[in-house]
N, C-alpha and C positions, 0 to 999 in steps of 0.2 A: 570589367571582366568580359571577354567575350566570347559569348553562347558558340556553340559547337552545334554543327546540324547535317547530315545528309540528306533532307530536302524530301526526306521520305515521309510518309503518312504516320499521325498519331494510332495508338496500339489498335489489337483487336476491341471488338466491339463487347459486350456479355456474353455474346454467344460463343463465342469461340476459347472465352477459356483465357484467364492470365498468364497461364502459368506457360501456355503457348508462344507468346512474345519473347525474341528474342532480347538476351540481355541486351550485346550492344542498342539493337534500334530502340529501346526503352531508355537506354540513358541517350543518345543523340534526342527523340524527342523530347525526355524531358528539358531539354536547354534550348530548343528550338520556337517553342512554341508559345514555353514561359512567363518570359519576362516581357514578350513582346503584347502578347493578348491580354494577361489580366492590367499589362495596366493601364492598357490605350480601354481597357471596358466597363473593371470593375471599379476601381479607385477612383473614377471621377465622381460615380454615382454615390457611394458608399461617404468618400473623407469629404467632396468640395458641400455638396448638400448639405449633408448632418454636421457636420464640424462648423458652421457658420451659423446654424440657425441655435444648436443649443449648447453647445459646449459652455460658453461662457453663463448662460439661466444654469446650469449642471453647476459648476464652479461656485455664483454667487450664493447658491443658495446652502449650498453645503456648508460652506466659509462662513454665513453672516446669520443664517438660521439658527438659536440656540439649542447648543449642544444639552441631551441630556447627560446628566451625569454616571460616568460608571456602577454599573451594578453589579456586586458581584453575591453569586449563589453559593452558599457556603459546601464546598467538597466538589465545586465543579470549576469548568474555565469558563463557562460561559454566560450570558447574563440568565435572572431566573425570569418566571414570570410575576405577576402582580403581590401582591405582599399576602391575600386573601389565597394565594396557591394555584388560585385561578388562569389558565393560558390566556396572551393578550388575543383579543379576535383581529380575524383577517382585515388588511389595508380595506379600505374602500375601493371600489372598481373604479376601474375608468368610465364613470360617470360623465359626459356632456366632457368627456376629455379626448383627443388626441392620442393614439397610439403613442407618438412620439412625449406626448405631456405625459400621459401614466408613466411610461418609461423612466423620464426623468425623474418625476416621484418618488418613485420607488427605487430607484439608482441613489438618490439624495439621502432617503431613509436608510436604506443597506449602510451607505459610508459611511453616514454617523454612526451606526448600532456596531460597525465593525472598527472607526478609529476606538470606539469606546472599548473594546475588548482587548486593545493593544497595552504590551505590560509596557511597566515606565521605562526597562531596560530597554521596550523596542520591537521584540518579540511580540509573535501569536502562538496561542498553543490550544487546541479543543481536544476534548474527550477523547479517547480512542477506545472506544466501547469491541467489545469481543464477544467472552460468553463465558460462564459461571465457570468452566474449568481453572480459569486461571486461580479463582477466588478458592473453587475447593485443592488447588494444590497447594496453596497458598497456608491452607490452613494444614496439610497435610504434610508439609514443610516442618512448619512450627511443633505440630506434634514429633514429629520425628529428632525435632535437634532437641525438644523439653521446653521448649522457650512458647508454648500456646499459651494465650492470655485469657480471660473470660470477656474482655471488653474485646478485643479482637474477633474472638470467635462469636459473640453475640451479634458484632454489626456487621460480618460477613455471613453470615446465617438469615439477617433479614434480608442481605441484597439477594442470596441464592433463591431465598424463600419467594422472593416477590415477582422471581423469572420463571417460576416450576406454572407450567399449564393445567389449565384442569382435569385435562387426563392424566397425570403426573409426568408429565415428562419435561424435558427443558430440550431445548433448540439450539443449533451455533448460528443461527439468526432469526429475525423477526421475520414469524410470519414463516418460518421455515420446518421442515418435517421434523421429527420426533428424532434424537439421538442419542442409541445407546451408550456411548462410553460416556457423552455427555451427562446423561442422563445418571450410570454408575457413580460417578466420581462426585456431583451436587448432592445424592444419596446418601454418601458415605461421610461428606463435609457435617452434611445435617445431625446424623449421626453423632460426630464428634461433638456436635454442640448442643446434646440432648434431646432430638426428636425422636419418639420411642415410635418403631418400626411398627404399631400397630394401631398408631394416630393416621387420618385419615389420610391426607396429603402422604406418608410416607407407602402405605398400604395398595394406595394409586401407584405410586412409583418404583415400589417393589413387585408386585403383579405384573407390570408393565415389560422391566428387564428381563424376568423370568421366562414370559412369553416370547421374545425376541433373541432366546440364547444364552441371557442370564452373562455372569463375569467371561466364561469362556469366552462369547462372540465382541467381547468388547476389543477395542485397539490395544498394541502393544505396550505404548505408555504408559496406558491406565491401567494396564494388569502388572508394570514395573512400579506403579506405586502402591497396590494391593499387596506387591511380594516384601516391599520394604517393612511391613506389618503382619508377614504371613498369611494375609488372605489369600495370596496366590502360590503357586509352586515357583521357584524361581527356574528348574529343571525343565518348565513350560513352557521359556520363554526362549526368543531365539539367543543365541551368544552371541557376544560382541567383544570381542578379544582386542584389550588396551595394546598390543604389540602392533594394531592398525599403524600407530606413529612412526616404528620403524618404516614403513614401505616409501619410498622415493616417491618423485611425483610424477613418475612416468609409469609406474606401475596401476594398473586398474585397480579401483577402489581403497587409493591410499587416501586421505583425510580432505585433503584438496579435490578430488573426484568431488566432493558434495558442497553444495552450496554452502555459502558462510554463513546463513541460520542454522543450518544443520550441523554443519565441522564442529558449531562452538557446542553444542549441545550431545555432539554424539562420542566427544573427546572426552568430558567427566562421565558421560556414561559406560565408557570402559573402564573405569575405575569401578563406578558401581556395579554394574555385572560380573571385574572379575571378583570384587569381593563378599557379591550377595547379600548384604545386612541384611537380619530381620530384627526389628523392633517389639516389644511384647503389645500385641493389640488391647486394644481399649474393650472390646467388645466382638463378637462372631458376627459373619455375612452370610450365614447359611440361604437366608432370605433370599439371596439375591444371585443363586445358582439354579438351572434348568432340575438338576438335579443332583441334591445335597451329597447324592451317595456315591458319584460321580462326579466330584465338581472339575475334571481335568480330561475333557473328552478327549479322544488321537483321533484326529481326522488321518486321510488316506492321503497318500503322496502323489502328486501329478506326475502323469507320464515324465520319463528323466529326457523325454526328447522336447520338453517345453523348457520356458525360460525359469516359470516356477516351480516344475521337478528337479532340474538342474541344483538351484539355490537352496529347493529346500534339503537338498543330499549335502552341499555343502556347509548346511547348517551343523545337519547329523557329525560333521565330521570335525567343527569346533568343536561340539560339544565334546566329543570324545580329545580333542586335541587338550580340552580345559582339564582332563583328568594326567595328562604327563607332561604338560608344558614345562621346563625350565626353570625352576623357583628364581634363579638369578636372571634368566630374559625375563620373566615377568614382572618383578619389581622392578626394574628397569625402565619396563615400559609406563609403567606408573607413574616412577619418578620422572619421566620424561613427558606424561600428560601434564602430570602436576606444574611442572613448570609451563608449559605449553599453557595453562590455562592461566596460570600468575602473572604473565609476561602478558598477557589478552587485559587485562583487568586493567578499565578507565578509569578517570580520575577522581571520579562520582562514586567510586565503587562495583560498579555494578559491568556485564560482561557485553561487548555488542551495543549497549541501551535497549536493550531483549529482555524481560522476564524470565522465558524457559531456560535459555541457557545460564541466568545467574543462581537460577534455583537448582540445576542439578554441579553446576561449579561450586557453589555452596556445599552441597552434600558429599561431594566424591573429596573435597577438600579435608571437608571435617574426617572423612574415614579414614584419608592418609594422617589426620594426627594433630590438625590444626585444631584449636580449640578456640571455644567461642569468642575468647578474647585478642583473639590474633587479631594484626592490622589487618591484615587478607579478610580477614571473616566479617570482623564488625564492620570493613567498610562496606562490606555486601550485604549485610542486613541491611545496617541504612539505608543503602541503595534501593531494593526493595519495598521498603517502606513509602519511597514517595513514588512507587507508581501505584500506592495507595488513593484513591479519589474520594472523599468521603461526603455525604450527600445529608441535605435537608433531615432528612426523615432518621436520623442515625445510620442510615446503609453504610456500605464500606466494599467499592468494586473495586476491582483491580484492574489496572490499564497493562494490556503483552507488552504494550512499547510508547510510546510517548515522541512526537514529530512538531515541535518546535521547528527547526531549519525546516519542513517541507512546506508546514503551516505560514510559515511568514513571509516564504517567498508568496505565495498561492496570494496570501493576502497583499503583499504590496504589488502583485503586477493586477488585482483586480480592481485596488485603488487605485493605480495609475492607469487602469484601461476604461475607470471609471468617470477621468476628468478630473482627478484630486493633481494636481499644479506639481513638476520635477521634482522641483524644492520645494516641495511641506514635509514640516518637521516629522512628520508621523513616517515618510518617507526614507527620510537621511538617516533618523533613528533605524530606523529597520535597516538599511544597506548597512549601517554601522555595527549593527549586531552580525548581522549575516557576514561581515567579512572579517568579523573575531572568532566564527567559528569555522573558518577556513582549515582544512587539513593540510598539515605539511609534513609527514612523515609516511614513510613508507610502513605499507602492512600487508595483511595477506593474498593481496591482489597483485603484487609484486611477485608471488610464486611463479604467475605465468607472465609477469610483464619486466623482469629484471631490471631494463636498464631504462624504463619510464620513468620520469621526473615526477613527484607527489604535488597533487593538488586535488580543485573539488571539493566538495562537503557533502559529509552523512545525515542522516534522518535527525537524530535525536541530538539534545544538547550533548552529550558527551559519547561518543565513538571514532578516536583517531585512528583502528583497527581497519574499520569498513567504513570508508566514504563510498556512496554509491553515483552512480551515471546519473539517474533520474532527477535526482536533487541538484548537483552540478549542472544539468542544463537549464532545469527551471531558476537556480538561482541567478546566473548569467541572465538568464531573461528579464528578470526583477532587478539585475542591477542596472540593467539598461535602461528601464526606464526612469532611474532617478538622477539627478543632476548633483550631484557629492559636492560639494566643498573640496575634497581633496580626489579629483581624477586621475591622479597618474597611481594612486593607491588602488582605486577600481581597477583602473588597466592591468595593472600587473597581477591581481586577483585573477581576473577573468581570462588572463591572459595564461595562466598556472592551469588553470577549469579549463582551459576548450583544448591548449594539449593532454590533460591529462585524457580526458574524455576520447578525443582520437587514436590516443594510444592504447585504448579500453575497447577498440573495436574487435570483434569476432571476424576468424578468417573467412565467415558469409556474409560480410558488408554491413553485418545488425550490431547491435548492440543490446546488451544485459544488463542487468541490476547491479551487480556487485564486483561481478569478474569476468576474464573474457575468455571465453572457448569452452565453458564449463558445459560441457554436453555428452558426458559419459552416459551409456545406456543403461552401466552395470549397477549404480547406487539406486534406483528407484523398482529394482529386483529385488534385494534384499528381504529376509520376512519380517527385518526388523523397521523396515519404513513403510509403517503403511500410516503414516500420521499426515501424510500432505509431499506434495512437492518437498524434493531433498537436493534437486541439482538447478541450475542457475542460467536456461538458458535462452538467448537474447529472443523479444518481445517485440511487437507492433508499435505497443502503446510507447515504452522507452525509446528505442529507435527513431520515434515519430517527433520525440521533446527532443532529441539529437540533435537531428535533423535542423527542426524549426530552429534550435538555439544556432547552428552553423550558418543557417541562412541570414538568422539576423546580425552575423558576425562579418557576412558579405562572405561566406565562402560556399554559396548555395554549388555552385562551378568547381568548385574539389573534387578529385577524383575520388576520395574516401565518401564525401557527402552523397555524390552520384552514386555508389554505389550500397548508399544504403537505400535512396530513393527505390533501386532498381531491385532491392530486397522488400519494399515495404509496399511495390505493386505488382510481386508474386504472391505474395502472401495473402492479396485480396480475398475474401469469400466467392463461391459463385452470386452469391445474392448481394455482393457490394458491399458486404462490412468488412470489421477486422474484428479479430481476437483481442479483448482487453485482458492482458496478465494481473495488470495489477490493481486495477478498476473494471466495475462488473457492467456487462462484460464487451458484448459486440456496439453497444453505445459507447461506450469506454473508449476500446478502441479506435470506433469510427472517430469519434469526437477527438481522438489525439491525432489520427495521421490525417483529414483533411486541411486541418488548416496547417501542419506540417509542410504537403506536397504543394499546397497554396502558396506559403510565405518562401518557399524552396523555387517556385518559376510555374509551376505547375498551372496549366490553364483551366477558368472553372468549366470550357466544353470536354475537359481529355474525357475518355469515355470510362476512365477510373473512377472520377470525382464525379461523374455523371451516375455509373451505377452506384456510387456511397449514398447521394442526394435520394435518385429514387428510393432508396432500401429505407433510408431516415423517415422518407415521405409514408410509406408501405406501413412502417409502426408505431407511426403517432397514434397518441390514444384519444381518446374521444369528448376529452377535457383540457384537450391540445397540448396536451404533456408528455413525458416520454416515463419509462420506466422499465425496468428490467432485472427479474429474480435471479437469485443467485445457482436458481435450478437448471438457468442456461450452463453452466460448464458440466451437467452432468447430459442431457436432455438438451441437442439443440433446436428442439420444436420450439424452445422458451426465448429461444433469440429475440431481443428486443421486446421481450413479452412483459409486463409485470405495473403496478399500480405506479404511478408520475411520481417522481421523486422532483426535489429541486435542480439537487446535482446532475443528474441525470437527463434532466429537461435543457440544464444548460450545456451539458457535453455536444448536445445534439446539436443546440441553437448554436453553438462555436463554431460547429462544422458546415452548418447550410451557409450564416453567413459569411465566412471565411470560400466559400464554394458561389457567393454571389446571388443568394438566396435572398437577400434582405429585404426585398418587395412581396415575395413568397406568400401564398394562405400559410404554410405549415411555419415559418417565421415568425407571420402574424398572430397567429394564435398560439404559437408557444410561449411570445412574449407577453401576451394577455394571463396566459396560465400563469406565469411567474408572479404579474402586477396581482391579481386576484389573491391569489396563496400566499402572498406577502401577510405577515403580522402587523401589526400598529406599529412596532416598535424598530421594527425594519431590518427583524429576522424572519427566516422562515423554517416549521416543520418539518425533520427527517427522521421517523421511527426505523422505516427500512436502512437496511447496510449496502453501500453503494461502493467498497472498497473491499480487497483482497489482500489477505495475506498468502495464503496458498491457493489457488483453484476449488472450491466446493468446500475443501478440508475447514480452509479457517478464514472464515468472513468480520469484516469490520465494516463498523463505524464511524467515522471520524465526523466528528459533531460541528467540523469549522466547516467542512466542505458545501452544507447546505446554505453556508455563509458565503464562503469566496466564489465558487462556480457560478449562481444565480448574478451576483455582481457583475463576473466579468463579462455574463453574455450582454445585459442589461448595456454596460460600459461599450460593448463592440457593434452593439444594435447602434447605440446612438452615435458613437466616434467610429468608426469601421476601424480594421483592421491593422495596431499600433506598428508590425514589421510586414506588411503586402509590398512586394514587387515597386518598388519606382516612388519613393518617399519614406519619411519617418514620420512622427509627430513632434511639433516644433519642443525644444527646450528638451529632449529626450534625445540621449547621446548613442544613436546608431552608428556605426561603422559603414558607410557605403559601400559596392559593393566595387572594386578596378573597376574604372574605365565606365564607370555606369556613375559618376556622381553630378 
């Protein structure tokens, strides 16, 4: 392939601002400068050095060191610790060792503790921890259909019970401030499962809501699950008129305007709003209003010349539209969600592989007339039921969603960037799973893409509705690195993944999660979304796995590819980060698009990757770790702020050495932090949540990540960088790039 150039100088400097650099001359240098500097600079330092001295002590010792055997903890994916309940203590340091020897060590330790976590079919799958709402709707659910159990409701009672703080309150993460709706909805679970409102812990937690607003100030959802039982007015809440289905897709705020977490969840909720149930409550919440005598305050309307006077006048004017609408357009549109949500529903049962949305497709279902016994229904209970997680101690959490397909790529590209050989079975196994869960039909992402070819893969094991970008490029990654048995079956997989993915691109060169162009401004106005992000639009950190996946496919030189490059270095910070959408947050980011703009041509002087480098350097912590709270997306003083995570130590470490950082102090002691904070058993600790489902709204978990991330920096310290500019690694089936092989 040959680089394209005008001879002209790389971008402005930090001073002057990104956003200042003209497109063109951003894409001429990024192909100019590319392919030709990193790899007459970094790749000789990086692969000839460390690939010769340890790869194969990496290899041996993995292979011939006996394995321990699988552990498993009962009600989790993960192994536990000692049988005494005891945590295994930290690796030993690098004692009278070698940087490069600790590394290996603990690279050797990781890959055993993580071939040991791999199921037989092939797969990984870790926790995806959230926060008590899911477990108090859960319960809120069951009340509602009649079908609550006392064993159920006892072992979600101890999980809630054991998240509640000592001020009473509960958090949507560790370590994170006080939240009322939160806080309401864990209150009200307890409640149902007998904690009497004047026992200590609930007394904390009711004082607490009261002072903060009480039911009124809480979120809309959670006052939509209060009204299902009469605790709330249903006349309170905003309307959301089921005749949404009719409106075309070119009209503003018709069902497609909203992200597809939202669509599937806001579709059976016009069912439920148009038909209001109330259920006869168990018990009053007096407790838990500013004021009992008033529990339904009317705040004041915003000027009608803002965006939230505007909407809230058009709320006023459903409401009123709900009192003469059409008996026959309205059932109509009902019968027209209904099936809309019937035709969505996976093979597992369940809507998405989403929690919320199968919990309110459950209920709007039952009120159209389905009864418990239906196929529709019972396969959705089921469904449900196993994003049950159920723990040692009798607890009983609930997982929003479950990431099998994102978890297995994660894991097999951090065994293969770990030294673990093409062809080991643990490998083939996983490619072989991963291309049974290949999507091949068309779904809701076809509204704006018609005449795209279906390929790709979704997060969870079952969602042929919504295959997303993020997962398609990482998995493409992962299949590259293993050597299949049967390749022309790879090919044509990957070969389905990188068209569809290009054809998923947004008319500003980026790329999204789910769908492409979704960037109405009018859905996240609404008074009814205030629960999180509702619309879907293209990301840093996505764009940047794009990217890197196009680069390793040799199509770094596309004009599609350039111009997401020349999207994902305006979007820079002034201070040299990026935005992490879907990992928290400016580590995230940074950590996805340097080594994206790296493996794309991108040279480690450009003065892009030079300010990402400095800003990395600027936040290491003082334990040589990186870390960063989730109170960065509200407060961006928090940027890069927050106590060392694993994942997040490795997001960083991906970026510097992929940036040519690998002799670096800030390299060198981050990879000490990893070796250090290693376990015996060759996991490591992540209490905090280092993953996003919405911005601020709704933080995760994901309990493999303190697994896979720490690995693969581990694997790129000592092998450099599997897809850099001007080679591959031997026995690993890269694509060369025209005319550069």
């Amino acid at each position: 392939m040959t680089a394209t150039t005008d001879g002209g100088a790389q971008g402005a400097d930090a001073g002057s601002g990104i956003d200042a650099e003209p497109r063109s001359e951003v894409r001429t240098e990024v192909r100019a400068d590319v392919r030709n500097d990193v790899r007459n600079d970094v790749r000789n330092d990086v692969r000839n050095d460390v690939r010769a001295e340890v790869r194969g002590e990496v290899r041996a010792e993995v292979l011939a060191e006996p394995r321990t055997p699988p552990r498993t903890d009962p009600g989790t994916s993960g192994p536990p610790g000692p049988a005494d309940g005891s945590r295994p203590g930290p690796a030993p340091g690098p004692v009278r060792q070698s940087p490069h020897e600790a590394a290996r060590r603990a690279a050797a330790r990781a890959t055993r503790n993580l071939l040991d976590r791999q199921d037989p079919e092939g797969w990984w799958k870790g926790d995806l921890e959230t926060n008590v709402t899911m477990d108090a709707e859960d319960l809120l659910l069951r009340q509602f259909l009649g079908i609550r159990d006392e064993a159920t409701t006892r072992a979600a009672a101890l999980f809630i019970r054991g998240e509640q703080r000592e001020d009473g309150t509960w958090a949507t993460f560790h370590g994170g401030p006080p939240d009322l709706s939160a806080t309401v909805e864990a209150y009200v679970a307890l409640r149902l499962a007998g904690d009497e409102p004047d026992s200590a812990h609930m007394a904390r937690a009711s004082a607490w809501i009261r002072a903060h607003g009480g039911i009124a100030a809480a979120r809309v959802f959670t006052r939509i699950w209060l009204a299902l039982f009469g605790w709330w007015n249903w006349d309170h809440l905003p309307e959301l008129p089921p005749e949404l289905v009719f409106l075309p897709s070119w009209v503003p705020l018709n069902i497609y305007d909203f992200g597809c977490w939202a669509r599937q969840t806001i579709v059976p909720l016009t069912v439920v709003s148009a038909l209001r149930p109330v259920r006869p409550a168990p018990f009053a919440l007096d407790e838990l209003h500013a004021d009992a005598r008033a529990p339904h305050p009317v705040g004041r309307l915003a000027p009608l010349t803002t965006w939230d006077g505007a909407f809230q006048r058009v709320d006023r004017a459903l409401h009123l539209y709900r009192r003469f609408a059409p008996r026959r357009l309205r059932k109509a549109a009902m019968d027209t969600a209904a099936r809309w949500i019937v035709e969505r529903q996976e093979n597992d049962g369940c809507w998405g592989g989403i929690q919320p949305p199968a919990v309110y497709s459950v209920i709007a279902l039952h009120l159209l007339g389905y009864d418990l016994g239906h196929p529709v229904m019972r396969a959705g209970l089921e469904s449900l039921d196993r994003f049950a997680i159920w723990r040692e101690d009798g607890a009983r959490m609930i997982e929003a969603c479950q990431s099998p397909v994102w978890d297995t790529c994660l894991a097999a590209i951090a065994l293969a960037d770990a030294g673990l050989r093409p062809d080991h079975p643990a490998l083939v196994k996983a490619a072989d799973w991963m291309l049974g869960e290949e999507v091949v039909r068309s779904g809701d992402w076809a509204v704006r893409r018609p005449g795209l070819a279906p390929g790709g893969w979704a997060f969870e094991f079952h969602n042929a509705t919504y295959p997303d970008i993020d997962d398609t490029a990482e998995v493409v990654l992962a299949l590259r690195r293993v050597k299949h048995p049967d390749p022309a079956r790879v090919e044509a997989a990957i070969a389905r993944g990188v068209s569809w993915n290009l054809g998923m691109q947004s008319r500003n060169g980026a790329w999204a999660a789910f769908d492409a162009d979704n960037t109405s401004p009018f859905p996240n106005r609404l008074p009814f979304c205030d629960f999180g992000e509702v619309i879907d639009p293209p990301s840093a950190d996505v764009t940047a796995h794009v990217v890197e996946m196009l680069a390793a496919e040799g199509r770094a030189g596309d004009a599609r590819t350039r111009r997401g490059i020349a999207w994902l270095l305006a979007e820079q910070e002034p201070d040299g980060g990026w935005f992490g959408r879907w990992g928290t947050n400016y580590v995230y980011g940074t950590g996805s698009v340097v080594p994206a703009l790296t493996a794309a041509g991108l040279a480690p002087g450009h003065p892009a990757i030079r300010r990402a480098v400095r800003w990395l350097e600027s936040v290491q912590n003082e334990d040589g770790g990186w870390g960063e709270d989730q109170r960065s997306y509200q407060d961006r003083s928090w940027a890069g702020k927050g106590a060392s995570t694993p994942s997040q130590t490795a997001w960083a470490l991906m970026a510097l050495l992929s940036a040519g950082e690998r002799d670096g102090r800030a390299v060198e002691r981050g990879i000490a932090h990893l070796v250090t904070t290693q376990d015996t058993d060759g996991s490591w600790d992540e209490p905090y949540f280092t993953g996003t489902g919405f911005p601020w709204d709704f933080s995760i978990n994901y309990h493999l990540y303190r697994q896979v991330f720490p690995l693969t920096a581990l694997g790129r310290y000592l092998h450099g960088e599997p897809f850099a500019p001007g080679g591959h690694r031997p026995g690993v089936a890269v694509t060369a790039p025209a005319g550069e092989a």
